[in-house]
C-alpha positions as CSV (number, residue, x, y, z in Angstrom):
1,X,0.0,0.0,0.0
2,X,7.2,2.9,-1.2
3,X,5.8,3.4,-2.7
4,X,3.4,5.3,-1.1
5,X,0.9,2.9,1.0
6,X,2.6,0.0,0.0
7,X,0.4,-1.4,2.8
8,X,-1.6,-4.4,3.1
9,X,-5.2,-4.4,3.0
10,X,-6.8,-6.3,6.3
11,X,-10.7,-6.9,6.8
12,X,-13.1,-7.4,9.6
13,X,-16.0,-9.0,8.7
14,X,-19.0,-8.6,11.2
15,X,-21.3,-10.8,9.4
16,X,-19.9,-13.4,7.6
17,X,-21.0,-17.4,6.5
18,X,-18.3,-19.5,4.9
19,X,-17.2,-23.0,4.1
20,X,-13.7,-25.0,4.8
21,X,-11.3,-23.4,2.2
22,X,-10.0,-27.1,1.6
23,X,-11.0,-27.2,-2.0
24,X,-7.8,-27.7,-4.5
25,X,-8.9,-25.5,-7.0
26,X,-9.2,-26.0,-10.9
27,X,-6.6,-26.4,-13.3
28,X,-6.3,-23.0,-14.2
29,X,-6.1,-24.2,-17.9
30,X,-6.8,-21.4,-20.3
31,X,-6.8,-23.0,-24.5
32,X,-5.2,-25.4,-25.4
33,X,-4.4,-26.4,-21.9
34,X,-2.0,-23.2,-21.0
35,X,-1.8,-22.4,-17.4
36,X,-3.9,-19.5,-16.1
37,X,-3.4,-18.1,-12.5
38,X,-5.8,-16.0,-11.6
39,X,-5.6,-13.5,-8.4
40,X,-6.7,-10.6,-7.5
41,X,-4.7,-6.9,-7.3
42,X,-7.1,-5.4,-5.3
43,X,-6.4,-1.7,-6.9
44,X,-6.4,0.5,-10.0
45,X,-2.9,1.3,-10.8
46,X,-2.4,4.7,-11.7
47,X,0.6,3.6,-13.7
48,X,2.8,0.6,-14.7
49,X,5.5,2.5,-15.4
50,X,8.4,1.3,-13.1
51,X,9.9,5.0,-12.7
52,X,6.8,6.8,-11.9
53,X,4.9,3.9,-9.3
54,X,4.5,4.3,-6.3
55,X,2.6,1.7,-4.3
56,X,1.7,-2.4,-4.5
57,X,-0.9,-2.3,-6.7
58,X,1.5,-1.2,-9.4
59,X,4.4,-2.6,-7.8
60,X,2.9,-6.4,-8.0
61,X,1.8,-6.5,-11.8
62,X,5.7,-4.8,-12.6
63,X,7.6,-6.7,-10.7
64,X,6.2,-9.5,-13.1
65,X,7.2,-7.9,-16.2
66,X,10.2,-6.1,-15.6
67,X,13.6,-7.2,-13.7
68,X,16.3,-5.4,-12.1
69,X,19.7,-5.9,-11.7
70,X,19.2,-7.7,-8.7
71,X,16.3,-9.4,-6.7
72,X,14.8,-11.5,-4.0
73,X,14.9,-15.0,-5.0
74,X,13.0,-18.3,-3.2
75,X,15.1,-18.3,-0.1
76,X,14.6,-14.6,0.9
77,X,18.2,-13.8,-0.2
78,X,18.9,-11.2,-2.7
79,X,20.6,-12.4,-5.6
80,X,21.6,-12.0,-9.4
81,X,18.6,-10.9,-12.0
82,X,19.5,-9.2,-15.0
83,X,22.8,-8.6,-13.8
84,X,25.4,-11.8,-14.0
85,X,28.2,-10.1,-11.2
86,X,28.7,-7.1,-9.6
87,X,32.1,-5.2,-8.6
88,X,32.3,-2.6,-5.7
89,X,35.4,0.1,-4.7
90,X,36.7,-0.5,-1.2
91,X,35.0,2.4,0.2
92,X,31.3,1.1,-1.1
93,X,30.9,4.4,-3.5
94,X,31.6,2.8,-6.9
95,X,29.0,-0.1,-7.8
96,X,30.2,-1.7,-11.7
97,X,27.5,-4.4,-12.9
98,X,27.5,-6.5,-15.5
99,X,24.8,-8.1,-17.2
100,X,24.2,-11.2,-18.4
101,X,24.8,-11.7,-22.4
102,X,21.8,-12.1,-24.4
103,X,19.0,-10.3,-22.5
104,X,16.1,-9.2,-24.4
105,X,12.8,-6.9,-24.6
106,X,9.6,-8.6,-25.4
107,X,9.9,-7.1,-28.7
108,X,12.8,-9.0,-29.1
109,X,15.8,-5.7,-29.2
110,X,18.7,-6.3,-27.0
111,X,18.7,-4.8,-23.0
112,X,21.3,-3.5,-22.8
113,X,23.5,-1.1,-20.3
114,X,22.2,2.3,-21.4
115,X,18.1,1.1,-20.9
116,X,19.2,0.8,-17.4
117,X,20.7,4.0,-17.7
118,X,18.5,6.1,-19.3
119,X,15.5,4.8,-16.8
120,X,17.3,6.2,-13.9
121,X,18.0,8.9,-15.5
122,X,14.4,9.7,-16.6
123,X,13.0,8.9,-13.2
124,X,15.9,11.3,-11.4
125,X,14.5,14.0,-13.9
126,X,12.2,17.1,-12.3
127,X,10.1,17.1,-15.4
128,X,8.9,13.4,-14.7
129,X,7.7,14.2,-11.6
130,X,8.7,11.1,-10.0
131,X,7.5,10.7,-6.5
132,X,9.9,7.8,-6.0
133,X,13.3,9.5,-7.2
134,X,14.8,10.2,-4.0
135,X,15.2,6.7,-3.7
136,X,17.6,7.3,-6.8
137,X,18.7,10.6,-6.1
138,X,19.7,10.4,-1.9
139,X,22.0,7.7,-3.5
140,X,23.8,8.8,-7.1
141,X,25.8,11.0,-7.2
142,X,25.1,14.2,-8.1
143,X,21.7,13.2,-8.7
144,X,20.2,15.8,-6.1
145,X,21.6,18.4,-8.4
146,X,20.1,17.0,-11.6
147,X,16.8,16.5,-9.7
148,X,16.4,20.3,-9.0
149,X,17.9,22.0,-12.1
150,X,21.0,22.7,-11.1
151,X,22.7,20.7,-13.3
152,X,22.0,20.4,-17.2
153,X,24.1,17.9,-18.0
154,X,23.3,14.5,-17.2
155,X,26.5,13.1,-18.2
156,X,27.3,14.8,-14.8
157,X,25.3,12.0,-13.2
158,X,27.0,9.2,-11.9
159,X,25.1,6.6,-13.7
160,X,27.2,5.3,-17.0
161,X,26.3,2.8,-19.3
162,X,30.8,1.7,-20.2
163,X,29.1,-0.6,-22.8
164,X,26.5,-2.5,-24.0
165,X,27.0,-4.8,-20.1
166,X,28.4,-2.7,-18.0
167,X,26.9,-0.8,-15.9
168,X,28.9,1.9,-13.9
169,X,27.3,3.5,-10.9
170,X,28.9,6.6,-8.6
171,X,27.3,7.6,-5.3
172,X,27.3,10.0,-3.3
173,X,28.3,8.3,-0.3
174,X,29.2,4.8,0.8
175,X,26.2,2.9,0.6
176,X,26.3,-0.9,1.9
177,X,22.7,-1.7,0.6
178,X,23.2,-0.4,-2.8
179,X,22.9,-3.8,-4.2
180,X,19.6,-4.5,-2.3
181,X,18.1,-0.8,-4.0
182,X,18.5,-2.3,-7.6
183,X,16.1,-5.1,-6.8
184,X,13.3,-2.0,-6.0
185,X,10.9,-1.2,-9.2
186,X,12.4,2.2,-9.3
187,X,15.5,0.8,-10.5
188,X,13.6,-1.2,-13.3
189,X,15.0,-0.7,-16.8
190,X,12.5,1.2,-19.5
191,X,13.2,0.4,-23.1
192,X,15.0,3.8,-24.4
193,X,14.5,2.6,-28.0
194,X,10.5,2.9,-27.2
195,X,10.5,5.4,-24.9
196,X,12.2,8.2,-26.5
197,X,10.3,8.4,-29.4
198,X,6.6,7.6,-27.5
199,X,6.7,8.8,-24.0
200,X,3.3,7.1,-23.5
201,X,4.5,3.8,-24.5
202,X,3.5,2.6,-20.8
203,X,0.0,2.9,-21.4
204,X,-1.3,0.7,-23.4
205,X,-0.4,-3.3,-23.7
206,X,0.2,-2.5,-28.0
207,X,3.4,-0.1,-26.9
208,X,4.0,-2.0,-23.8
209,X,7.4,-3.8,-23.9
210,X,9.5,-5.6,-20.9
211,X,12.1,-7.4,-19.8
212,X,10.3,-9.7,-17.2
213,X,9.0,-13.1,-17.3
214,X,5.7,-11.6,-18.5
215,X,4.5,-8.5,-20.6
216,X,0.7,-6.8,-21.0
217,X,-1.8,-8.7,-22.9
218,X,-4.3,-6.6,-21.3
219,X,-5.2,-3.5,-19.3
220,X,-9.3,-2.8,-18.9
221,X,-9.2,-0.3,-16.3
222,X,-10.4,-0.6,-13.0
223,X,-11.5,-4.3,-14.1
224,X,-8.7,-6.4,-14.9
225,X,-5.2,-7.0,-16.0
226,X,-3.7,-9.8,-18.3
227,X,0.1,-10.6,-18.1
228,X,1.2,-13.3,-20.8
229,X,4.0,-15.2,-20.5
230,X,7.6,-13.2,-21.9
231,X,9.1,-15.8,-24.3
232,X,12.3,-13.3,-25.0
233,X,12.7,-13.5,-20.8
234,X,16.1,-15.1,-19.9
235,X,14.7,-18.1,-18.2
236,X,11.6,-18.6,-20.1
237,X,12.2,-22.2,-20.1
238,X,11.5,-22.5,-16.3
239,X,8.1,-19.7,-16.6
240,X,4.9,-22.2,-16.6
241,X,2.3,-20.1,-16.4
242,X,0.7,-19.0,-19.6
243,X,-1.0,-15.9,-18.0
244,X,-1.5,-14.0,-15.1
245,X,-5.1,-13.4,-14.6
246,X,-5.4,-10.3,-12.3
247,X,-8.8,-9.0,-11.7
248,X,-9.1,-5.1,-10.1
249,X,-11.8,-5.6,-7.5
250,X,-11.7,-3.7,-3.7
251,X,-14.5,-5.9,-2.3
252,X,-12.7,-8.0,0.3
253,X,-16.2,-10.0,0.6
254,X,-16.4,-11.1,-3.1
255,X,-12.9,-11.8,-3.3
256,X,-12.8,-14.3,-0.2
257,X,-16.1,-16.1,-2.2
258,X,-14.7,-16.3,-5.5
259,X,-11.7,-18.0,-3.7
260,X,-13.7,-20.4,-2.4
261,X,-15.6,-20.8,-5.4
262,X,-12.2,-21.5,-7.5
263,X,-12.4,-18.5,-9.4
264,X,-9.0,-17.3,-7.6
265,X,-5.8,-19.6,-6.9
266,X,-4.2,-16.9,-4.4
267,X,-5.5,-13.8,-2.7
268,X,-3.3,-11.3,-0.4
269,X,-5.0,-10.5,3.0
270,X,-8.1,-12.2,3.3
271,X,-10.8,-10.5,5.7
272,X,-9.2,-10.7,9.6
273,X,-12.1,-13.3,10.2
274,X,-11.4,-15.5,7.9
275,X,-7.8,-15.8,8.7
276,X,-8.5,-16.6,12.0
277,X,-11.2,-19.2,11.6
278,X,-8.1,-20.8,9.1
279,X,-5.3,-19.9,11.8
280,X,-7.7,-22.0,14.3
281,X,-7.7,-25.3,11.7
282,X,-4.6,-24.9,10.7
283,X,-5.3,-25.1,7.1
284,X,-2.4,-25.2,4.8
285,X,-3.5,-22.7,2.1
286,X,-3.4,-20.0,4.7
287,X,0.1,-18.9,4.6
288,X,1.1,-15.9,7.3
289,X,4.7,-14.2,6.8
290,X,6.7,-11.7,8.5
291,X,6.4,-8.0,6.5
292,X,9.0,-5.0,7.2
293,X,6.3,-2.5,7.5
294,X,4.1,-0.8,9.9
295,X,0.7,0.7,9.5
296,X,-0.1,4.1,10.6
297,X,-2.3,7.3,10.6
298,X,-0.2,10.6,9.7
299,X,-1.3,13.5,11.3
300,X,-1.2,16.7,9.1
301,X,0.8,19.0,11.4
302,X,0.2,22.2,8.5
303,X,-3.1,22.5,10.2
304,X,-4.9,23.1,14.2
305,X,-4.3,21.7,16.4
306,X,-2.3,18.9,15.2
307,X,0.3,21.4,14.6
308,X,0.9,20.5,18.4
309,X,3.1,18.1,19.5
310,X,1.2,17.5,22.9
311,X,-1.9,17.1,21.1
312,X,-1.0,14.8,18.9
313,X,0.9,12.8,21.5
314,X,-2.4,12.7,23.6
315,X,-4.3,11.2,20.4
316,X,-1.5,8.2,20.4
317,X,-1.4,7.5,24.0
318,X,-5.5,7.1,24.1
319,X,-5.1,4.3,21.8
320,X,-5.3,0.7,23.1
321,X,-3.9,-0.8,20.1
322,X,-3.3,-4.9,21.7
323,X,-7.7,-4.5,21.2
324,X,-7.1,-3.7,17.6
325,X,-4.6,-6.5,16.8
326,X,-6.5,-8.9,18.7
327,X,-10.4,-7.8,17.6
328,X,-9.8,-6.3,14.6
329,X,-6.7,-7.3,12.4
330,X,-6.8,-11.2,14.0
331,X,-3.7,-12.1,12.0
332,X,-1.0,-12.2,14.5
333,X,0.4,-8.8,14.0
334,X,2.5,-7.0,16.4
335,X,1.1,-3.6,18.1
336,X,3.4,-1.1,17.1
337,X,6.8,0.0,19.6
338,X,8.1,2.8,17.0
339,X,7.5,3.1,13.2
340,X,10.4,0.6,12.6
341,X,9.0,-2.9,12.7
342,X,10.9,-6.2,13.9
343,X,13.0,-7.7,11.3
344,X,15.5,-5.2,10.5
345,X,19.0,-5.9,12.2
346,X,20.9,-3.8,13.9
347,X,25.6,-3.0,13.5
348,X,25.1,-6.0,16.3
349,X,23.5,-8.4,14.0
350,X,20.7,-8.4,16.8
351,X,17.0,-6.7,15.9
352,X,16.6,-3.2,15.8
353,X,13.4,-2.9,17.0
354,X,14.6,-5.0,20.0
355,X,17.3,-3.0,20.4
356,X,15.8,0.1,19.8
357,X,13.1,-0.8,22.7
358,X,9.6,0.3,23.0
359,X,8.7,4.3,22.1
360,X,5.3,4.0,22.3
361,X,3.7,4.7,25.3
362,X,-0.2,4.2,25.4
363,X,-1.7,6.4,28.9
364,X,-5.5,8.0,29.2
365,X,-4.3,10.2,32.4
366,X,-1.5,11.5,30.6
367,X,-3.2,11.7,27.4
368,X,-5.5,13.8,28.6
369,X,-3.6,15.7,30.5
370,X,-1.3,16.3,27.4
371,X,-4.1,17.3,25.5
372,X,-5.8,19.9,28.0
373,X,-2.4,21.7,27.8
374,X,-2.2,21.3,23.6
375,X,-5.2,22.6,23.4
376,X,-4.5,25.9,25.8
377,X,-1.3,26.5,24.3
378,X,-3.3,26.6,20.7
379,X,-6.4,28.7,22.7
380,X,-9.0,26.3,21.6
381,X,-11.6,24.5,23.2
382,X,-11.8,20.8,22.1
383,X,-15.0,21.6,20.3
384,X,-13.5,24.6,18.1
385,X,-10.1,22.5,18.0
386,X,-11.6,19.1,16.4
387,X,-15.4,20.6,14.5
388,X,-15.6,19.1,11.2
389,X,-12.2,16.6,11.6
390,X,-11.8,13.5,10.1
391,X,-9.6,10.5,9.4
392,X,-9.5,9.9,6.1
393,X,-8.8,6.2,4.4
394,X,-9.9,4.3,1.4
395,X,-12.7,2.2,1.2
396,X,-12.2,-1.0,2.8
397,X,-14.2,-2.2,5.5
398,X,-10.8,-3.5,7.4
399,X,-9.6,0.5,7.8
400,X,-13.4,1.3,8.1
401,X,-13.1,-1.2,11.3
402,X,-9.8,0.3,12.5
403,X,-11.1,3.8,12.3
404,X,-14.2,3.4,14.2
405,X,-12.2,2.1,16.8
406,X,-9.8,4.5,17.2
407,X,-12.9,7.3,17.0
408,X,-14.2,5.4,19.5
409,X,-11.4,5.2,22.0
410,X,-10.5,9.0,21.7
411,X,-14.0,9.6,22.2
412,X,-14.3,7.9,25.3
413,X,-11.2,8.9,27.1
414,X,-10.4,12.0,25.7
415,X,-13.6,13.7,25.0
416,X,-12.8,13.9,21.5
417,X,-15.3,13.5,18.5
418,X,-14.1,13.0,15.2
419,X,-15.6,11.7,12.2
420,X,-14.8,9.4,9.4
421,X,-14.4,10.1,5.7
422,X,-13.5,7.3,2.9
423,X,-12.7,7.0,-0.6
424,X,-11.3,5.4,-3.7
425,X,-7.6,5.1,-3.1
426,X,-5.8,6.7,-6.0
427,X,-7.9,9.9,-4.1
428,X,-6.7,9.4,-0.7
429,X,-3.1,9.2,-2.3
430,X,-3.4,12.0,-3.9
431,X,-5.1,14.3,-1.2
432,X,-2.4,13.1,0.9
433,X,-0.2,14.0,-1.5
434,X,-0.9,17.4,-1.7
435,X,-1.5,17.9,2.2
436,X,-5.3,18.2,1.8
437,X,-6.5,16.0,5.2
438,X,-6.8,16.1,9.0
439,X,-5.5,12.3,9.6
440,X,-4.8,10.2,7.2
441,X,-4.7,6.3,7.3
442,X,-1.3,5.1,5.5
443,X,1.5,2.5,6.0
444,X,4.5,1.6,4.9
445,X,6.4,-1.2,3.6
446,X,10.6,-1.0,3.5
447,X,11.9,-0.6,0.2
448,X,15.0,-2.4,1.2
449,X,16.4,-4.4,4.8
450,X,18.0,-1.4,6.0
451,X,15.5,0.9,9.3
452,X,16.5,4.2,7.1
453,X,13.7,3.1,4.9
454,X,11.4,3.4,7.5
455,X,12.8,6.5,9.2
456,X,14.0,8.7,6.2
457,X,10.3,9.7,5.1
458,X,9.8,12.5,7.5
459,X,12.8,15.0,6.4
460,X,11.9,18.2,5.8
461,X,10.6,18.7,1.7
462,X,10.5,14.7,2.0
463,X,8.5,13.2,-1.0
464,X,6.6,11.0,1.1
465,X,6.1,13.5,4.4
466,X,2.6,14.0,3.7
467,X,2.7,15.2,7.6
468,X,4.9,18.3,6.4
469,X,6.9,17.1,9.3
470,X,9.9,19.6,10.3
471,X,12.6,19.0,12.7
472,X,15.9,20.3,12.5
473,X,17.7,17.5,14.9
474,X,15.5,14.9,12.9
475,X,17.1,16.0,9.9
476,X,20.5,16.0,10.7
477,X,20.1,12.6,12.9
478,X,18.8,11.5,8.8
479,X,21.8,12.6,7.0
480,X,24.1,11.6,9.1
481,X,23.0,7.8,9.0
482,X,22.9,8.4,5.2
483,X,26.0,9.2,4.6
484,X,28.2,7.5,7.5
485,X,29.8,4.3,6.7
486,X,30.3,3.2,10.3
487,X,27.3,1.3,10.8
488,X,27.6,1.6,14.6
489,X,27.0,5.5,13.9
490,X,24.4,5.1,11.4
491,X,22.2,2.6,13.6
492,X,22.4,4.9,16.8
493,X,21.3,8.0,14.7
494,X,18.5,6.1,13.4
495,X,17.7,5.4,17.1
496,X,17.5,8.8,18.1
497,X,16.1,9.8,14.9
498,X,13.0,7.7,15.9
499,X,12.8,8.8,19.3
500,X,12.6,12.1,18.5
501,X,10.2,11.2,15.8
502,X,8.0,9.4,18.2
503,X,8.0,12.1,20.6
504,X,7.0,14.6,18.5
505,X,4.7,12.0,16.9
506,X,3.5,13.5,13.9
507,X,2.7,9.6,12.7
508,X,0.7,7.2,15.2
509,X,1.9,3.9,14.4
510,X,-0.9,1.4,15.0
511,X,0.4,-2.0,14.6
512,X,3.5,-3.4,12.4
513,X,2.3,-5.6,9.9
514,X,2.1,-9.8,9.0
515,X,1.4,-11.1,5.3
516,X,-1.2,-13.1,5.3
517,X,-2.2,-15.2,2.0
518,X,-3.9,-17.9,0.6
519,X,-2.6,-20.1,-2.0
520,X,-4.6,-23.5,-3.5
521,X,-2.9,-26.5,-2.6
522,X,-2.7,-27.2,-6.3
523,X,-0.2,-24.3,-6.8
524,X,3.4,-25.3,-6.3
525,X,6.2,-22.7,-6.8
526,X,5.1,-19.3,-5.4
527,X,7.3,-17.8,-2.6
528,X,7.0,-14.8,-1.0
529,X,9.8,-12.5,1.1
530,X,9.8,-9.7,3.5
531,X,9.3,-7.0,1.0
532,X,7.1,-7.5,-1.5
533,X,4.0,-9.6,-2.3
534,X,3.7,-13.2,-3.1
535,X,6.1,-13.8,-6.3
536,X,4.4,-15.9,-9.2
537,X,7.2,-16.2,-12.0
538,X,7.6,-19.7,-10.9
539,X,3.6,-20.6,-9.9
540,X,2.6,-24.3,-11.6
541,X,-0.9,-25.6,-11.5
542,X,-1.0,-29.0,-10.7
543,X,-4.0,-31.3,-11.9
């Protein structure tokens, strides 16, 4: 739901009769016998363009069509993609990769080098409008510069095709997890020879080329999506799915029913009650894995009175959020200790979040206290201070759920009444976007194994601080564990960071996320790892 809410969508059902989820499912045979997988994506992209997404409903369909010089493979390891081999300078700011001979576009002209290139490139420049190029330019070097127009020339960025291979990349700064970065859809390659003649080659399946296992067959919007097998991809050979069948449907309800009815081999996040009727049998389709990510409302501090740090702590520590994990999300997830969730590790090898300890604090004298003196600092009553607020989400009973429970708790122990607001969520991203909320349900899912990920969102002029956070020490704590290459001094500025970021809380972190999924016990071959959703290049129907 980076990738702006990269998050995963949850679902309480109040009401709700179904039947064992034992059945194998069908063949998935489309003609003449080819292998169909059908599944759900659950959103309207608003782009499958690799350098201009921003989220898991466009991430999912392109990380099937397109690869990167690296990625997570079966075993949760990051590994060689497009790239064969990579070569690094002894002090981590010189990254040379060379692909593999051979590689292809779907239209069957050579990747080479320079597609890699030029994508970055594009993404990096200010006339894209990229909300994901910081994840390029905090990195490259001098790509900061090229991002705001102070440098023309792009040969000035450190990004170098040598030939039609290798791939030569200069950064700004020793960067350990560079390697891991390449893996992210950001980095994807676009295929210059299209794209510079037809800058909307992205938008239709007939201009549509890739580099992945699949390409576009089809793209009804805000109805389906069809992925066909890629027979120019590298490993073709081992690809056994004919198809990816996605449909585009946000009704958590019909999506758990056409599961059972076989109309879907695999859905992400089924309804909280139907995981834990399937956690209770222990049935073997329902799969639950750990997810570096951490779901959250994001408090816009541009407007009264959550421009006040005391009221905005009050609001967090009038939240029981062990009822909302328990009665609500029923998948086994964590309630939240900091914005970074467990599974990062530390310069110690041992679990940040671990070793970070526990920053939130959950308190309804204090809270209240806290928020009597917000609200006199601001001069407002708590009727003038919260008229007309809302929390805003998209539709989807699971946030509808989570909301009403939180309106609920700061009603009762603080006095507070505030009222609800959904909609579509390409809306909520972009009113978020452009600062136009009260509090905003989000989340986020780490772009890469490294806590920055999940720290780095909130400097000032951030792409992705909708809160228009702004805190001088923050800031610095930031670049200092960007740039550092002692990873003892990067970890314990990212500690502090977060401390400070919790105390000022302009986030509430609710609960840190689990992945749970159902697969049909016919489908062999689909893994899934921290990052990302379930990966299908692989799936095979059996039967």
């Amino acid at each position: 739901m980076k990738k702006k809410f990269r998050v995963v969508a949850l679902l309480l059902a109040l009401v709700f009769v179904f039947t064992a989820c034992g059945k194998s499912g069908d063949s998935g045979s489309g003609e003449a016998g080819e292998q169909v997988l059908k599944v759900n994506n659950s959103a309207e992209p608003d782009t499958l363009h690799p350098g201009l997404a921003q989220g898991t409903h466009e991430g999912w369909p392109i990380y099937h069509m397109f690869e990167g010089l690296m990625r997570w493979g079966s075993n949760g390891e990051l590994e060689e993609a497009a790239a064969e081999s990579f070569e690094v300078n002894d002090d981590k700011t010189k990254y040379t990769f060379k692909l593999r001979e051979g590689l292809k576009w779907s239209d069957g002209e050579p990747v080479t080098a320079a597609d890699y290139e030029y994508a970055w490139k594009h993404a990096m420049k200010k006339e894209t409008a990229s909300n994901y190029a910081f994840i390029l330019t905090d990195y490259i070097k001098n790509g900061p510069e090229y991002a705001e127009g102070k440098i023309d020339d792009v040969e000035q960025v450190g990004v170098k095709a040598l030939d039609d291979t290798t791939l030569e990349v200069e950064l700004n700064h020793p960067t350990t997890f560079f390697p891991e970065l390449t893996a992210f859809y950001t980095y994807m390659p676009i295929p210059k020879h299209i794209a510079e003649s037809n800058p909307d080659w992205h938008k239709t399946p007939e201009n549509y080329v890739t580099n992945g296992p699949f390409q576009l067959e089809k793209w009804d919007h805000n109805s389906k999506i069809v992925l066909k097998k890629n027979p120019e991809f590298r490993d073709a050979e081992n690809v056994k799915l004919a198809k990816i069948d996605m449909d585009i449907l946000d009704d958590k309800n019909t999506e758990w029913q056409k599961y059972e009815n076989n109309e879907y081999h695999l859905i992400n996040s089924p309804q909280p009650d139907v995981v834990s009727k399937l956690r209770k049998e222990k049935n073997e389709e329902l799969h639950i894995d750990e997810m570096l990510s951490t779901y959250f409302y994001s408090f816009n501090t541009e407007r009264k009175p959550f421009n006040n740090a005391k009221v905005r702590k009050a609001l967090s520590m009038a939240i029981d959020r062990g009822t909302i994990t328990e009665n609500i999300t029923q998948a086994g997830q964590r309630p939240a200790e900091g914005i970074v969730p467990f599974g990062f590790n530390d310069e110690n090898g041992k679990d940040f979040r671990e070793s970070s300890g526990n920053l939130i604090q959950e308190d309804i004298a204090e809270a209240q206290k806290l928020l009597e003196e917000g609200l006199k600092e601001e001069g407002m009553t708590k009727e003038e201070a919260f008229a007309g607020k809302s929390i805003l989400f998209n539709t989807d009973e699971s946030h509808r759920n989570i909301a009403q429970a939180v309106q609920e708790m700061w009603k009762k122990n603080l006095g507070v009444d505030v009222q609800l607001e959904n909609s579509e969520f390409k809306v909520v991203i972009s009113r978020t976007r452009a600062h136009d909320f009260d509090i905003a349900r989000t989340g986020w899912i780490s772009d890469y194994r490294d806590p920055i990920s999940m720290i780095n969102l909130w400097v000032k002029n951030g792409e992705m601080n909708d809160a228009a956070y702004d805190n001088d020490e923050f800031n610095q704590l930031i670049s200092t564990a960007t740039i550092s290459p002692d990873q003892a001094v990067r970890m314990q500025s990212m500690r502090d960071a977060e401390k400070i970021l919790m105390d000022d809380m302009p986030i509430m972190p609710l609960y840190h996320y689990v992945s749970p999924w159902v697969v049909k016990s016919n489908v062999k071959g689909v893994y899934k790892d921290k990052l990302n959703y379930p990966t299908l290049t692989y799936a095979e129907i059996e039967g």
